[in-house]
C-alpha positions as CSV (number, residue, x, y, z in Angstrom):
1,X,-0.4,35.4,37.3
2,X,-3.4,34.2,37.8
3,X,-4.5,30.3,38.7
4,X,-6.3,30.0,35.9
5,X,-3.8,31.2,33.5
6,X,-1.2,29.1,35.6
7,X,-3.3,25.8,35.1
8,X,-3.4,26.6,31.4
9,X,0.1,27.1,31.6
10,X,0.6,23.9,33.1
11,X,-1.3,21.9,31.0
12,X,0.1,23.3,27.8
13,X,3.4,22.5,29.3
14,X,2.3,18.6,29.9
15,X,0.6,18.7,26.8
16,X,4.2,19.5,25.1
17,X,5.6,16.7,27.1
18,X,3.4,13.8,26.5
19,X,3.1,14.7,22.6
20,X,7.4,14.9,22.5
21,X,7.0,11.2,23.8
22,X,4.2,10.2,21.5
23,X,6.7,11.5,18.6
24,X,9.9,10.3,19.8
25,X,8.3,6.9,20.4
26,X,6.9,6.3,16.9
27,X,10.1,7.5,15.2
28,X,11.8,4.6,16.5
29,X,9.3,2.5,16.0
30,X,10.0,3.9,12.0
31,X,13.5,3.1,12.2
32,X,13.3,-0.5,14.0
33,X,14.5,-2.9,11.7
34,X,11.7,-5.8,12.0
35,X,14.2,-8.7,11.6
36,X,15.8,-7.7,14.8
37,X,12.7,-7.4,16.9
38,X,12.2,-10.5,18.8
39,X,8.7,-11.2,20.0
40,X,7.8,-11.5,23.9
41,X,7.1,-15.1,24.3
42,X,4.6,-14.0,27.1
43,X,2.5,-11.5,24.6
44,X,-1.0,-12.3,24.2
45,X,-1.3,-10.4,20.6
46,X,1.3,-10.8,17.5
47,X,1.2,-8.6,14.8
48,X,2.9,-8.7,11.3
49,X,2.9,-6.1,9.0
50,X,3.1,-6.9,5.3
51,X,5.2,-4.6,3.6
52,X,4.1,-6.2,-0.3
53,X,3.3,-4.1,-3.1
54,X,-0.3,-3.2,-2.9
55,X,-1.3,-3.1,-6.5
56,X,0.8,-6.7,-7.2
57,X,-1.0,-7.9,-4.3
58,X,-4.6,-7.1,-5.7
59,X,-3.4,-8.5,-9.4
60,X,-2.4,-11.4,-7.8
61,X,-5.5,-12.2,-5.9
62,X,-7.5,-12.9,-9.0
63,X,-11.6,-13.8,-8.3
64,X,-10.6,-17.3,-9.6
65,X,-8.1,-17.7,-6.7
66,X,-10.1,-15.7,-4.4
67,X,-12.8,-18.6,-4.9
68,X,-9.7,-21.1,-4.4
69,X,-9.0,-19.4,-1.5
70,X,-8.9,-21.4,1.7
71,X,-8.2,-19.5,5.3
72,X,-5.2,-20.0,7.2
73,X,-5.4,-22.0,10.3
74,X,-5.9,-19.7,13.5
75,X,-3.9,-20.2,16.9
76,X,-6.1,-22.0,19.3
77,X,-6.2,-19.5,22.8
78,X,-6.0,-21.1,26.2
């Protein structure tokens, strides 16, 4: 065999690997049950995902209570 064709084996190989982690890792993610993941009080970004009903969500946000609308107060950083 030849080096070439043993670096392309190689890298197939680790490119096997590194996807089987990438895949493993976001089907558990799938499966966590958000109410038991506790956030890491030392994290510098939170997420939330909404999980509402698109379509009720844009029915609901009418243009009269889009104009209504007020932001929500931000974190301050530091």
């Amino acid at each position: 065999m030849s080096i070439k064709k043993l670096v392309a084996a190689i890298a197939v190989v680790a490119a096997a690997v590194v996807a089987g982690f990438i895949v493993t890792g976001a089907a558990r993610a799938d499966h966590q049950d958000p109410r038991q993941v506790r956030p890491d009080p030392h994290a510098s970004i939170v997420t939330h995902e909404s999980r509402d009903d698109p379509q009720k969500v844009r029915e609901y946000w009418t243009p009269e209570r889009m104009r209504k609308a007020r932001p929500a107060p931000m974190p301050s950083v530091g």
